[in-house]
Every structure is written in structure tokens, then in C-alpha cells.
C-alpha positions as CSV (number, residue, x, y, z in Angstrom):
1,X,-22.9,-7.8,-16.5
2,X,-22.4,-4.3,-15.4
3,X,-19.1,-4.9,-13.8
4,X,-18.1,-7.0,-16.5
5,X,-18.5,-4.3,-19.0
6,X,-16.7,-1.8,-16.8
7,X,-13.5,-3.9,-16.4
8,X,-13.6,-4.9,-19.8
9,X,-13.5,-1.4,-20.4
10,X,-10.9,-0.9,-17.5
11,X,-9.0,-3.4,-19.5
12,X,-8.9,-2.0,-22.7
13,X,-8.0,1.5,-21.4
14,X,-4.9,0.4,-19.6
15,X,-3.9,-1.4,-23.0
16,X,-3.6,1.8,-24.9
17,X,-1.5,3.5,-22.3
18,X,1.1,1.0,-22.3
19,X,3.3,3.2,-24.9
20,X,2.5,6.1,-22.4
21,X,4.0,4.2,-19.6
22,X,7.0,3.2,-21.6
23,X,8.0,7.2,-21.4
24,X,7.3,7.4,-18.1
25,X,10.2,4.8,-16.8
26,X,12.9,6.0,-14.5
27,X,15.0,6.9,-17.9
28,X,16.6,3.8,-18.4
29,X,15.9,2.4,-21.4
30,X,16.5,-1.2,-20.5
31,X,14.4,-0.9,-17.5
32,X,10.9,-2.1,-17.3
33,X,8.2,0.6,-17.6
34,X,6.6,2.2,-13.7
35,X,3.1,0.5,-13.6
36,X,0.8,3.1,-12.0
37,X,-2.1,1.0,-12.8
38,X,-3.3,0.4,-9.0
39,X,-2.3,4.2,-8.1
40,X,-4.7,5.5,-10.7
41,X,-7.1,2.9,-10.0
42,X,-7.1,4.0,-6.1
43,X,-7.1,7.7,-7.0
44,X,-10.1,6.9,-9.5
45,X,-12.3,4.6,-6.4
46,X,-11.1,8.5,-3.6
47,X,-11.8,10.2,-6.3
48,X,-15.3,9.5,-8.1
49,X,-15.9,6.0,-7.3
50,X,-15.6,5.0,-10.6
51,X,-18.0,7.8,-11.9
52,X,-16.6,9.2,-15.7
53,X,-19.5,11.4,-15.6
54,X,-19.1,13.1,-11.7
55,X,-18.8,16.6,-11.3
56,X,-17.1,18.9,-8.2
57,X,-17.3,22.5,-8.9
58,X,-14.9,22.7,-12.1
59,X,-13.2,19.2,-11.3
60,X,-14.5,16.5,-13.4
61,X,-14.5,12.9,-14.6
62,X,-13.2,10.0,-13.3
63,X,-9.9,11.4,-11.6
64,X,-11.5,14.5,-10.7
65,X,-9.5,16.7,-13.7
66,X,-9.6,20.6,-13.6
67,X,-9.0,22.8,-16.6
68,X,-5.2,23.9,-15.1
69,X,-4.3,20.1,-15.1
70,X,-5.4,20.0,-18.8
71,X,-3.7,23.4,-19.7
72,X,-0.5,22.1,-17.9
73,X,-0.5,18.8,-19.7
74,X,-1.1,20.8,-23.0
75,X,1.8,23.2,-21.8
76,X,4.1,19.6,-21.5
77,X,3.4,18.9,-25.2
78,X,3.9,21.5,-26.7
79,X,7.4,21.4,-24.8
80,X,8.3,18.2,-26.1
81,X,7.1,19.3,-29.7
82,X,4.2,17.0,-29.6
83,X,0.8,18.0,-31.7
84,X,-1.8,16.2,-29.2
85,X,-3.7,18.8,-27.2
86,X,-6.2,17.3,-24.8
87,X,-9.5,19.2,-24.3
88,X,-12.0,19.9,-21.3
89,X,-14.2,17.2,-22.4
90,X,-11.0,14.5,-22.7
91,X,-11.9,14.6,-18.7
92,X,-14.9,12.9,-18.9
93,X,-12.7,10.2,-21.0
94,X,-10.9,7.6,-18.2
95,X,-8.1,6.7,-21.3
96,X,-7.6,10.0,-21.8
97,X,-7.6,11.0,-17.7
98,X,-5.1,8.0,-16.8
99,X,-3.1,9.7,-20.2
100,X,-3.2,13.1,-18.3
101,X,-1.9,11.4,-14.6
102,X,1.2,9.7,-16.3
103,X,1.9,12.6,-18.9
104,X,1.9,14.4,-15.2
105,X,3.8,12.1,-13.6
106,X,6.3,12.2,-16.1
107,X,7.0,15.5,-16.1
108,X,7.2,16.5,-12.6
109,X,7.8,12.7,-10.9
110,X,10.4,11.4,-12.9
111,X,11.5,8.9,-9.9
112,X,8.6,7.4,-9.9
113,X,7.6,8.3,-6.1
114,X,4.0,7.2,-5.6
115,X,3.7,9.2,-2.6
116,X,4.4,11.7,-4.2
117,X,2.2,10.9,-7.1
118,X,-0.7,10.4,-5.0
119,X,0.1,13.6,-2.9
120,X,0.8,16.4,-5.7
121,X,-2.4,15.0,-7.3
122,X,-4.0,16.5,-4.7
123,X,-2.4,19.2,-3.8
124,X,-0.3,20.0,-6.6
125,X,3.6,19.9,-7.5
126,X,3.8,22.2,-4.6
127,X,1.9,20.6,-2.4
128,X,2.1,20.7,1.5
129,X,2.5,17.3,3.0
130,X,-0.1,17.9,5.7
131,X,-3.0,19.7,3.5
132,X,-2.4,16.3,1.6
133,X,-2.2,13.5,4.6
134,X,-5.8,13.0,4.6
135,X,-6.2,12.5,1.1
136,X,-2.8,10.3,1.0
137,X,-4.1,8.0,3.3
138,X,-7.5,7.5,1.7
139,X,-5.7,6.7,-1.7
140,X,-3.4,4.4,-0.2
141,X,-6.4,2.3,1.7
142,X,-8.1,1.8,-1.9
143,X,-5.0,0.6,-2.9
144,X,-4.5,-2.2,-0.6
């Protein structure tokens, strides 16, 4: 029943990002929208198992979000003249954390690279390829 409720939930989640992913295409608009639906759910399984409530030093929730990833994202939006403003307790939320990875992803990986996208969330936009191999290849085992 348990893991019923959690994919229903899962479910549900991924629905209300679908205008999210839309922006994050590679730019064309007849193109279909970069599904990063089994990269976030790897990066969720490395990250916290699955746990929105788990907590590592100032990294929280179910993708592990620190409060510079949600001033960055907040940064973003205000660029693009948007209102939204995500707060420290929108990490604990997994909608709102998959939100944060693809507003990220569409701001600093607009080719869709999921190495990269598994790699920067790691170590940053700036991140160094071998501080991030371990990490890289944990992610990509979930995924398979």
C-alpha cells in the first residue's frame, strides 16, 4: 500500500511539471520536450533514497537541495521576470525539488546533456569532472 501511495504520488508530481519541461526543450519549439524524469528519479534513489524529509548538514529533501540552489533558482526568476520565489522549506517538497532541477537545467544545460546534469548537480556548473566521477557513476547505475 505504501509503495502504491508513493508512486501515486510520484505520479502526480511529474504531471504538474510537464509545463516545466516544455521550457526546458532544446529551444525548438516544434520539438518534443527533454524528459528528465529517470535522471531525477536516479539522483532522488543516490541522493536520499526516496526520503523528502532527509537531512545532510544544510542539504535537504529529496534531491538533497541547499539554500544556494534555491537562491540561484530565485536569482533565474527574477531574470526572466517571473513572481515565483521558491523557499527553504519548498526542499522538503519533491514537486517543487524536481521544479528546482529542470528550472536548473534550463538555465545552465540548455543542450540537454545528462551527464552533465547529473554531474553539475553534484558538483556545481563548475564542477570538476573527477570530484564528480564517483557520484556520476552512482546516478547512472540507479538509472539503469
Amino acid at each position: 500500500m505504501k509503495r502504491l501511495v508513493k508512486h501515486l504520488c510520484l505520479s502526480l508530481s511529474i504531471l504538474t511539471l510537464m509545463p516545466l519541461q516544455a521550457g526546458a526543450a532544446n529551444g525548438n519549439d516544434d520539438s518534443e520536450p527533454f524528459d528528465w524524469t529517470p535522471v531525477m528519479e536516479a539522483i532522488i534513489l543516490v541522493e536520499s533514497e526516496g526520503n523528502p524529509n532527509a537531512v545532510s548538514g544544510n542539504s535537504v529533501g529529496v534531491m538533497q537541495i541547499t539554500p544556494i540552489l534555491v537562491r540561484e533558482c530565485n536569482n533565474i526568476l527574477k531574470s526572466r521576470g517571473s513572481e515565483k520565489r521558491y523557499t527553504l522549506a519548498d526542499r522538503y517538497d519533491i514537486g517543487k525539488s524536481k521544479e528546482m532541477f529542470l528550472l536548473i537545467q534550463s538555465q545552465y544545460n540548455k543542450t540537454n546533456n545528462v551527464e552533465r546534469a547529473i554531474r553539475s548537480w553534484n558538483g556545481g556548473p563548475k564542477y570538476s569532472v573527477r570530484a564528480t566521477d564517483r557520484y556520476y557513476k552512482k546516478v547512472l547505475r540507479r538509472m539503469k
